[in-house]
Each structure stands twice: as C-alpha cells, then as structure tokens.
MDAnalysis code that builds the backbone (N, CA, C; Angstrom):
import MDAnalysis as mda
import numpy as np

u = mda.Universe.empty(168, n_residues=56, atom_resindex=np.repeat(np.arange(56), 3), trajectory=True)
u.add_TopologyAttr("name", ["N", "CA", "C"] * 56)
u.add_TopologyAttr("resid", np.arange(1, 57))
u.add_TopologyAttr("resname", ["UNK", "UNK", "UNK", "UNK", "UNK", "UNK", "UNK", "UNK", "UNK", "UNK", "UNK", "UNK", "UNK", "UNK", "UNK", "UNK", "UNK", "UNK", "UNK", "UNK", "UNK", "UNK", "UNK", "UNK", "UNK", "UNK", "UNK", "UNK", "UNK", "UNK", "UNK", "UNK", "UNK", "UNK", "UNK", "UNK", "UNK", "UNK", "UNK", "UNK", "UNK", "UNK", "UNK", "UNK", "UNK", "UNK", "UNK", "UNK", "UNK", "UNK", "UNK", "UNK", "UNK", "UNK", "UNK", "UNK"])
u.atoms.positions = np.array([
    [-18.332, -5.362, -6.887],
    [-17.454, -4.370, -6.312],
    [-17.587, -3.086, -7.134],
    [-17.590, -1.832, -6.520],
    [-17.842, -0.936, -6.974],
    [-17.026, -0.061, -7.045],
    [-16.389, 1.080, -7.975],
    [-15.331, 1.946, -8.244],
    [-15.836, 3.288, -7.931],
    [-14.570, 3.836, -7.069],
    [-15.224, 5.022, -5.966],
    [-13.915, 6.121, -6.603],
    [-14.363, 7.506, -7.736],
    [-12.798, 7.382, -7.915],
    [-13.051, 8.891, -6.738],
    [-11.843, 9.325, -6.312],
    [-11.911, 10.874, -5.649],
    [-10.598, 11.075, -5.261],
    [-10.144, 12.365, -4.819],
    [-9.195, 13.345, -4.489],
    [-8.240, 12.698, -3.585],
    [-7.035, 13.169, -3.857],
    [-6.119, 12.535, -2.857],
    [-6.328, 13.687, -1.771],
    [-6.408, 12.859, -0.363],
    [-6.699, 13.375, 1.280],
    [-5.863, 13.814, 1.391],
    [-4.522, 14.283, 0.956],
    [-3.156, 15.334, 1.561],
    [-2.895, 14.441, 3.193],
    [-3.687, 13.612, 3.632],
    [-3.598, 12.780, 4.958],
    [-1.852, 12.625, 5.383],
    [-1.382, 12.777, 6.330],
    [0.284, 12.395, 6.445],
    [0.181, 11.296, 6.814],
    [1.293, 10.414, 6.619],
    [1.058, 9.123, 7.575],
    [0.443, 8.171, 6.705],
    [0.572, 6.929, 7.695],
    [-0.238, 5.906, 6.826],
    [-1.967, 5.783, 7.128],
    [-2.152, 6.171, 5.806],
    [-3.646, 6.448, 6.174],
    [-4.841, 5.674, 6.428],
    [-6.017, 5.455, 6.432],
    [-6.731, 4.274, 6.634],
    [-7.036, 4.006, 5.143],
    [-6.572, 4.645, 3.665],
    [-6.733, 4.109, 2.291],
    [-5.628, 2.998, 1.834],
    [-4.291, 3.306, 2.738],
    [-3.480, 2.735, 2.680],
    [-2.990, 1.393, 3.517],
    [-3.757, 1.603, 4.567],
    [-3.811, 0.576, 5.205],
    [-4.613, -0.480, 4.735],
    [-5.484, -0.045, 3.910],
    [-6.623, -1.420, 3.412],
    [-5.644, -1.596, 1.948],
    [-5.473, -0.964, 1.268],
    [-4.837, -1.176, 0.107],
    [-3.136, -2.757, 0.803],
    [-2.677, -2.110, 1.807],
    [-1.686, -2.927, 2.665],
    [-2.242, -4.111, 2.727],
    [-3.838, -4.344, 3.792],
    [-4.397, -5.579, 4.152],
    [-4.851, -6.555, 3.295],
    [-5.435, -6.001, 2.136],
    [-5.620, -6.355, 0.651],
    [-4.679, -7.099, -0.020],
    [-3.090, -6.881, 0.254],
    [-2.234, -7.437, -0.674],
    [-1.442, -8.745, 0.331],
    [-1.742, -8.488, 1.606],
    [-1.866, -9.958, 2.752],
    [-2.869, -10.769, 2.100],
    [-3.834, -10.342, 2.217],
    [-5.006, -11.413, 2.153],
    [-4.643, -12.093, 0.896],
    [-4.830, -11.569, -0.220],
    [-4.564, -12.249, -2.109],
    [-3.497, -13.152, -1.227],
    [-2.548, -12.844, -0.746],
    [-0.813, -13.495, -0.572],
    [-1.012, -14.656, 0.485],
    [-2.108, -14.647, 1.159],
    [-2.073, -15.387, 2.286],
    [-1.690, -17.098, 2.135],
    [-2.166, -17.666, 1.403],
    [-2.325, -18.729, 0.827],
    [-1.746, -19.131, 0.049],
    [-1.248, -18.380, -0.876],
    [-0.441, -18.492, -2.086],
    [0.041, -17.670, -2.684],
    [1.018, -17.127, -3.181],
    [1.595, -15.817, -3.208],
    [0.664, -15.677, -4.893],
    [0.036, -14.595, -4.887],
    [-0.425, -14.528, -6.316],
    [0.207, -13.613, -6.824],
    [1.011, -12.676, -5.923],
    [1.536, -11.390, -7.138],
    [3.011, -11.241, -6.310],
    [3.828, -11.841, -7.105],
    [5.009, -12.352, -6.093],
    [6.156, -11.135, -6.408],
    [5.843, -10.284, -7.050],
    [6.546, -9.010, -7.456],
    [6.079, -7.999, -6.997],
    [4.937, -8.205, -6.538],
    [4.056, -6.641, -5.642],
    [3.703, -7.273, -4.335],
    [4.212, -7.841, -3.257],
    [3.434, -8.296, -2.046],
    [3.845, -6.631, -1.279],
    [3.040, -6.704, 0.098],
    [2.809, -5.651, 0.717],
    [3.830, -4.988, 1.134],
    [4.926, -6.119, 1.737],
    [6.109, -5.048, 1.600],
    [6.691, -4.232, 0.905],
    [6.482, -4.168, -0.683],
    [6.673, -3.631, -1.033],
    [5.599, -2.154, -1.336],
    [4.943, -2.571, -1.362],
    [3.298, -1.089, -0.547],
    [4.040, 0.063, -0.054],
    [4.829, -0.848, 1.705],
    [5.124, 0.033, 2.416],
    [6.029, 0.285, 2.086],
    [7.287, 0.261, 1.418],
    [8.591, 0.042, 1.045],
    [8.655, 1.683, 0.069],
    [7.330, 1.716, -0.783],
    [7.127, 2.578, -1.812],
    [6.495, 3.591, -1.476],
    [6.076, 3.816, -0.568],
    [4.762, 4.870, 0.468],
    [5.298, 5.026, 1.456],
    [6.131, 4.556, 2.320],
    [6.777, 4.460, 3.247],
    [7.647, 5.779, 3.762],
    [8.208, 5.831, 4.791],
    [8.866, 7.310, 5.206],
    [9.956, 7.094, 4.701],
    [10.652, 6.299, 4.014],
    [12.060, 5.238, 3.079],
    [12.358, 6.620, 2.185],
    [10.650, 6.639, 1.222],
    [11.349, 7.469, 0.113],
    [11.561, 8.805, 0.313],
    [11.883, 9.444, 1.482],
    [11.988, 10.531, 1.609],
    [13.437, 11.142, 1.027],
    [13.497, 12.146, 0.851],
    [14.824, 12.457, 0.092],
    [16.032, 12.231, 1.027],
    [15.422, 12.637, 1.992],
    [16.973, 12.565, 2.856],
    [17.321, 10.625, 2.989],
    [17.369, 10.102, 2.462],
    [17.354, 8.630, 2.626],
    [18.409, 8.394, 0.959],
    [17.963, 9.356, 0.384],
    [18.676, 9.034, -0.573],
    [20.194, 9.652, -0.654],
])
C-alpha cells in the first residue's frame, strides 16, 4: 500500500475521500469490531453536517 500525501479539495459534502475513509472503517468492523472506539459512525458523526455551529 502506498502513501499519497496532498491538499485538502475545499470539496463540500461528503466527498468520495470520505466516503472510502467511511467504507474502510465497515469493512476492518465487519467481522469483528477491531477499533471499537472509532467505528464509522463516528467518521460521520465528526465530519458530518452535526458539527456545524449552529447545532451547538
């Protein structure tokens, strides 16, 4: 596997970096929860339209 580093896309929305980063933390979890403090809900939970200020 190879390390790609570059610029954040200013992209709105959920982007297609974020969506694999999302599908990524299903798959590890699918079977067995391996990271039982970071599963994907929490991805979207943290990236999500949630943290917008007006929410707070």
């Amino acid at each position: 596997m190879s390390i790609e580093i570059r610029s954040y896309t200013r992209e709105k929305g959920y982007s297609h970096d974020f969506r694999k980063v999302c599908d990524f933390l299903i798959r590890i979890n699918q079977n067995k929860v391996i990271t039982p403090n970071y599963l994907w809900a929490r991805w979207v939970w943290q990236f999500g339209p949630y943290m917008s200020r007006s929410f707070i």
